[in-house]
C-alpha positions in Angstrom: -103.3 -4.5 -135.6 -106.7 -5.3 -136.6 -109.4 -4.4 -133.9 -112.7 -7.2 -133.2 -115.7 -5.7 -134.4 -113.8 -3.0 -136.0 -116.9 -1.3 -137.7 -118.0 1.9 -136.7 -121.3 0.2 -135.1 -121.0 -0.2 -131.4 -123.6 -0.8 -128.7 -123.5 2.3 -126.3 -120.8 1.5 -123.2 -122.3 0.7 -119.8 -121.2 -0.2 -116.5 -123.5 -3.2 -114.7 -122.9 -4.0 -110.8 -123.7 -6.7 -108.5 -122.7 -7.6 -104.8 -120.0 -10.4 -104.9 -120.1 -10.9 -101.3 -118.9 -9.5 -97.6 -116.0 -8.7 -95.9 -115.3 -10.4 -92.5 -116.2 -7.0 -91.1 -119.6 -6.7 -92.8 -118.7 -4.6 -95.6 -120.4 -5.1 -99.1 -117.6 -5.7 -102.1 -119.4 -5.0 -105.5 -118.6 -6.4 -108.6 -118.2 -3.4 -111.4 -118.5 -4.6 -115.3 -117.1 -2.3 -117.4 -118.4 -2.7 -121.4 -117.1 -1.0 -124.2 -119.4 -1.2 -126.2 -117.3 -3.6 -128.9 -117.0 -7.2 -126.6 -114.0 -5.5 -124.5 -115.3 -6.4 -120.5 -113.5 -5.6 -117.7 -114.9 -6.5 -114.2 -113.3 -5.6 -110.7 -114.4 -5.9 -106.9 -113.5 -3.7 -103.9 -110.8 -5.9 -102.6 -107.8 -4.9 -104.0 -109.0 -3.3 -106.7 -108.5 -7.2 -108.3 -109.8 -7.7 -111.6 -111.8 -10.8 -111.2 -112.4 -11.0 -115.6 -111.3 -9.5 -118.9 -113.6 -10.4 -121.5 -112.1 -9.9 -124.9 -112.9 -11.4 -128.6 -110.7 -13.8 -130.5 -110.7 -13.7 -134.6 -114.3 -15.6 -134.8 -116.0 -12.6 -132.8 -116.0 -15.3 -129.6 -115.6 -14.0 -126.6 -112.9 -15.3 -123.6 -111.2 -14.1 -120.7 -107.8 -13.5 -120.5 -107.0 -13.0 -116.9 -106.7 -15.8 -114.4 -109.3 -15.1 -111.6 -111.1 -17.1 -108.9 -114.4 -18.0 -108.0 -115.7 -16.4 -104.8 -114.6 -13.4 -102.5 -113.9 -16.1 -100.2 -111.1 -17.3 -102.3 -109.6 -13.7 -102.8 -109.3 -13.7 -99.4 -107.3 -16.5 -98.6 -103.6 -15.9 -99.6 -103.1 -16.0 -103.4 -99.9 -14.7 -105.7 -101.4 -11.1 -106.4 -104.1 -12.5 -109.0 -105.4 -9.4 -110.3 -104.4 -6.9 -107.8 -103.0 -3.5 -107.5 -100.0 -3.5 -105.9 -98.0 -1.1 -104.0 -96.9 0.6 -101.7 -94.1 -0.4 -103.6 -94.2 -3.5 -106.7 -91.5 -6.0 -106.5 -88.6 -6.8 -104.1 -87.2 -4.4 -101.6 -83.8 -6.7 -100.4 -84.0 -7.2 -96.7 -87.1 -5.2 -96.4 -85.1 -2.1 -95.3 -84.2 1.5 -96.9 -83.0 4.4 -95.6 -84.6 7.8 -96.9 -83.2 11.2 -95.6 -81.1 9.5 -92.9 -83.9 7.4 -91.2 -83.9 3.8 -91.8 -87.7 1.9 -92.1 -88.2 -1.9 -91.7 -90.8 -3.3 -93.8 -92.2 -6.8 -93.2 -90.6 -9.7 -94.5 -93.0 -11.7 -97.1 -90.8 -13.3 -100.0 -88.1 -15.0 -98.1 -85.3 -12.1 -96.5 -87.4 -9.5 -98.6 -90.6 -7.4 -98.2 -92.6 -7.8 -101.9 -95.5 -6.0 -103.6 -96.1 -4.3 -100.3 -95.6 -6.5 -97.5 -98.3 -8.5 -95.7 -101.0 -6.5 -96.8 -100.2 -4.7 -99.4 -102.8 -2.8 -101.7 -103.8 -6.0 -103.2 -106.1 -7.1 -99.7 -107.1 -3.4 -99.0 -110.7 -2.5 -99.1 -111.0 0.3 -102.3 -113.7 3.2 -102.3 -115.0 2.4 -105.8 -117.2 4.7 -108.3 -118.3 4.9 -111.3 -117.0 8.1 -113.7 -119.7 10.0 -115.9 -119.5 9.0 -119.1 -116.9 11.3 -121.3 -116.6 10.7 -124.7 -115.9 7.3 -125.7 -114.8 6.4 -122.3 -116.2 4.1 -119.9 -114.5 4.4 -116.1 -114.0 4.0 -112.6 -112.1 4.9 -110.0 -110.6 3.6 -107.2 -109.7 5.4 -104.0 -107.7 4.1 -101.1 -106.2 5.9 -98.0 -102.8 4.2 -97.0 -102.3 5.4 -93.2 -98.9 6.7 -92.1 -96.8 3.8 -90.8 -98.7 1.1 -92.9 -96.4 -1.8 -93.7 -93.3 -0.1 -92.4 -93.7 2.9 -95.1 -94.0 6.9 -94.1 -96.7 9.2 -94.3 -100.4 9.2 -95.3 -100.7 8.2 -99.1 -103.8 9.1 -100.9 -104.3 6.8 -104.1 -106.7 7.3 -107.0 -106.4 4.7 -109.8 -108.6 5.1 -112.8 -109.7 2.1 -114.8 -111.0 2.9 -118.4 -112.1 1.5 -121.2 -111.8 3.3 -124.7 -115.0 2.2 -127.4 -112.3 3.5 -130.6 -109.0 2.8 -129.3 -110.2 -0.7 -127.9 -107.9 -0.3 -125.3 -108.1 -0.5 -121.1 -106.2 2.1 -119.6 -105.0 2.5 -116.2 -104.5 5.8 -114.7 -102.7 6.2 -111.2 -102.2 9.4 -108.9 -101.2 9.4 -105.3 -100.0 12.0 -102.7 -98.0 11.8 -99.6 -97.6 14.1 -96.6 -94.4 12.9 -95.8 -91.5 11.7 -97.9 -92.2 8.4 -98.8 -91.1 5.3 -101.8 -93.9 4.2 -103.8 -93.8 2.1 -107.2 -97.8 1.2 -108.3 -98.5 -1.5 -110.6 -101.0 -4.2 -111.1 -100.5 -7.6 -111.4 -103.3 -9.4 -113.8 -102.0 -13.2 -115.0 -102.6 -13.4 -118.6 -103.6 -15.8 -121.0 -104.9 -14.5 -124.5 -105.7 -18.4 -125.6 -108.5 -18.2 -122.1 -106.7 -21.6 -120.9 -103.7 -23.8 -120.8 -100.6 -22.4 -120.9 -98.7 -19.5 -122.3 -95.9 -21.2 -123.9 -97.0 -20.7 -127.7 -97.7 -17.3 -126.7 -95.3 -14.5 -129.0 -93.4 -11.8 -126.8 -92.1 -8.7 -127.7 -90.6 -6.4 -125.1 -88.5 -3.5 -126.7 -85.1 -3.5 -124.3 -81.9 -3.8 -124.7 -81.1 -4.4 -120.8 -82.5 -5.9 -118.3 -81.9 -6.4 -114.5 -80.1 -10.4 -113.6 -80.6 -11.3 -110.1 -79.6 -13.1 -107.0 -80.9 -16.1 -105.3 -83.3 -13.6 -103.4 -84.4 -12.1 -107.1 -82.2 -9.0 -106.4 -81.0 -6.7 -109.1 -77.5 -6.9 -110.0 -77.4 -4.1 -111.6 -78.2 -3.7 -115.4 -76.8 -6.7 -118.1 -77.4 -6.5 -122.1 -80.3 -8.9 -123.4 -78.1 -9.7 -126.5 -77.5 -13.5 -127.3 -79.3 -14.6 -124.3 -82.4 -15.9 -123.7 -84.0 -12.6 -122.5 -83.1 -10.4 -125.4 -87.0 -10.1 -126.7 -86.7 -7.4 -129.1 -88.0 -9.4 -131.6 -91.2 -11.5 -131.1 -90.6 -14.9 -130.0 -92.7 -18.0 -128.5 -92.2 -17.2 -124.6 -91.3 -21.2 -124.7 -88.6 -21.2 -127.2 -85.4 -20.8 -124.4 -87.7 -21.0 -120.9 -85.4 -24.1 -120.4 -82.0 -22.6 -121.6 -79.4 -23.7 -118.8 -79.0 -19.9 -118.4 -78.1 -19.3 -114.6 -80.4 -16.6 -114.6 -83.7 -18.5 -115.9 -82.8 -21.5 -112.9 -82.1 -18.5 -109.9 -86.2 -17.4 -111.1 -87.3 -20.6 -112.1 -88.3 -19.2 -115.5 -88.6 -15.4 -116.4 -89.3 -13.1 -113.6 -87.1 -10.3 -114.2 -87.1 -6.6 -114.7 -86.6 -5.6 -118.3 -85.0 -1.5 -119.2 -87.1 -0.3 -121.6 -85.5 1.8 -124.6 -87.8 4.4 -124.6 -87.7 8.2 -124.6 -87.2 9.5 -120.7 -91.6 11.2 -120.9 -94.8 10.2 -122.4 -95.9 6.5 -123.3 -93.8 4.3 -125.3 -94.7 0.2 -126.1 -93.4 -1.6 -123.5 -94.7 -5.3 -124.6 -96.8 -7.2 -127.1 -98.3 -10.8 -127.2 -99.8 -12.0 -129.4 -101.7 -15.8 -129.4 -102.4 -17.3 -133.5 -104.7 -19.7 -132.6 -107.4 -17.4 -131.2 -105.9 -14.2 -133.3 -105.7 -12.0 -129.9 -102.9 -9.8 -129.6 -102.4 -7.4 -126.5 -99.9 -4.3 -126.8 -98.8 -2.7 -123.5 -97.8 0.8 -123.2 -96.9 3.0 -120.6 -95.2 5.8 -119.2 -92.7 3.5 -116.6 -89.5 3.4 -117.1 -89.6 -0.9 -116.7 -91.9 -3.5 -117.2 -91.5 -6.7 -115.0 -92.2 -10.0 -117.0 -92.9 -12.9 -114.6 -94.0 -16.3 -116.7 -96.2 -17.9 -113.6 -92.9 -20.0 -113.1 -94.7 -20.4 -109.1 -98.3 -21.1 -110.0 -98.3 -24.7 -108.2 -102.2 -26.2 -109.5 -103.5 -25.6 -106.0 -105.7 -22.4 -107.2 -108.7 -23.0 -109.2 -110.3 -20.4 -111.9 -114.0 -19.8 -112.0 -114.5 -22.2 -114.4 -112.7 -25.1 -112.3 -110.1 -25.2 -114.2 -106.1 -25.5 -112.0 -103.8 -22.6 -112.4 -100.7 -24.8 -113.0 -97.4 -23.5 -114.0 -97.4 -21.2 -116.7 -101.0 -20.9 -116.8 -100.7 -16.6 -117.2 -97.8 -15.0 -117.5 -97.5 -11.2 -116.2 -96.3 -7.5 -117.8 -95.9 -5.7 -114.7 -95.2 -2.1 -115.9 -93.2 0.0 -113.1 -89.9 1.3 -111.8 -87.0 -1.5 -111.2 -86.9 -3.4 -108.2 -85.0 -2.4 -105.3 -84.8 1.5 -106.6 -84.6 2.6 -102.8 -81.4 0.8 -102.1 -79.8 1.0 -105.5 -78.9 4.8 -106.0 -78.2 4.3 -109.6 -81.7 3.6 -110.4 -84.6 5.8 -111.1 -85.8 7.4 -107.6 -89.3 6.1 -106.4 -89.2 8.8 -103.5 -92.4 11.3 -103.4 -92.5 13.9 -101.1 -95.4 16.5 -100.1 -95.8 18.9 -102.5 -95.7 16.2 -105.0 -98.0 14.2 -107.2 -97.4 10.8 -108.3 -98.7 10.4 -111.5 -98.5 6.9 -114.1 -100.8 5.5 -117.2 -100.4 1.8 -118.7 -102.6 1.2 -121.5 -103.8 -2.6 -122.9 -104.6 -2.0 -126.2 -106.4 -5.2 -127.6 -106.3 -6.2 -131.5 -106.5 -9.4 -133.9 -103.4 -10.6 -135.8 -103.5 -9.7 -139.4 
């Protein structure tokens, strides 16, 4: 996988700032660019730790971005599905909004129908993030983002300290993602981050090549529950090899009409530590191609099925269906009332730890 600008001459990385407007309560959110060096830009605001733009080259050296975002702070403050966000306490559905840990049932709110999603009401995506920029180490460019989650918030136990680094690598042309978190009581938490993406920087996502490496994945109910674990084989979710994400979105499978389209939890086959690929795309036209990797268990592919046309991009544009399509790399929906699956508990004593790394090339 070809890198853009893959000589050994790169401009020195550098992080730029500037205020992109005020919360209601009077406090500043700042706009911080991250550049690599090599035409790889990330930039991301305070609230929610949202990545507002991902600038990255196509096969002509031109740069785009990649991520769906909107205009103002204003918009990103009026409800939207997640664009860019961190989310957590807990990524995905939790059925009925309820779990028991260690005998003592907790009610979360209810925000997706009868279940509580990405969090609840406000979930880490609409939290105001202590951000700062990391000395320079290396090749690295970084920052990170802190955020205090009080005991009770949402419905969840105990005070959960959060640190989630984003970095961009000059050689490996990559953005990583780093999270660590603490609790001081027992406590569920599954930490992701849910960017739209488009490599062709508009339209839709259709002509755009998947790979995700899994032989299972998780069918639902008519609430987007798990049902437990299914093979991909000779259906239309068996991505193992790298198809148009369009070829079977319209199969009369009963699992792509309970979603609407793909929004499912795919098992990666993987080793149980250490990263392992957990998707590619790739886009001819503009010759980007995006590998995902990561040390979850999961990765949640969600293919915009709910994006309506009533959001507009910074550029005007209408987010219609399909505009981005997610790779939401986690633990499977539902863990805390599915024994069966990997356990998302943490308890004191304990450190949460995750990486996902977007590793960004040119098709051959």
């Amino acid at each position: 996988m070809p890198s853009p600008n893959s000589s050994n001459s790169y401009a020195a990385p550098r992080i730029t700032t500037h205020e992109f407007g005020r919360m209601p309560d009077g406090r500043a959110v700042t706009e911080y660019t991250l550049d690599n060096g090599r035409g790889l830009c990330l930039s991301a605001i305070n609230l929610g730790g949202i990545v507002t733009a991902l600038q990255v080259p196509d096969r002509h050296g031109q740069s785009g971005n990649i991520v769906l975002g909107l205009r103002t702070l204003e918009d990103y403050l009026t409800p939207h599905p997640h664009l860019g966000t961190i989310v957590g306490r807990y990524a995905n559905r939790i059925a009925g909004g309820r779990f028991m840990l260690d005998g003592v049932a907790h009610q979360l709110p209810l925000n997706n129908g009868a279940n509580s999603l990405h969090g609840g009401h406000q979930g880490f995506g609409t939290r105001y993030w202590q951000i700062d920029a990391v000395p320079t180490q290396g090749d690295e460019v970084a920052i990170d983002l802190r955020y205090t989650s009080a005991d009770g918030e949402e419905g969840y136990p105990g005070e959960v300290q959060v640190t989630v680094r984003y970095a961009l690598s000059t050689i490996e042309n990559a953005w990583r993602i780093d999270y660590r978190a603490v609790s001081d009581r027992a406590t569920v938490l599954n930490l992701s981050h849910h960017d739209y993406f488009n490599l062709a920087g508009a339209g839709a996502v259709r002509d755009h090549r998947l790979t995700i490496p899994a032989s299972r994945f998780c069918p639902v109910d008519s609430a987007l529950i798990p049902l437990g674990l299914a093979p991909v084989a000779e259906t239309p979710f068996d991505f193992r090899v790298a198809k148009p994400i369009g070829e079977r979105i319209d199969d009369p499978h009963e699992q792509l009409r309970v979603a609407g389209g793909y929004d499912h939890n795919w098992v990666l086959d993987r080793e149980p530590t250490g990263m392992a690929l957990a998707a590619r795309l790739e886009h001819e036209p503009s010759g980007r191609v995006m590998e995902v990797h990561t040390t979850e268990p999961a990765v949640q592919f969600y293919s915009g099925n709910f994006l309506d046309g009533t959001l507009r991009g910074r550029e005007g544009e209408s987010f219609k269906q399909g505009a981005g399509l997610c790779l939401e790399t986690q633990h499977y929906p539902d863990s805390p009332n599915q024994p069966e699956f990997p356990s998302t508990v943490l308890r004191p004593g304990e450190a949460f730890s995750s990486t996902t790394l977007h590793r960004f090339g040119l098709l051959a």
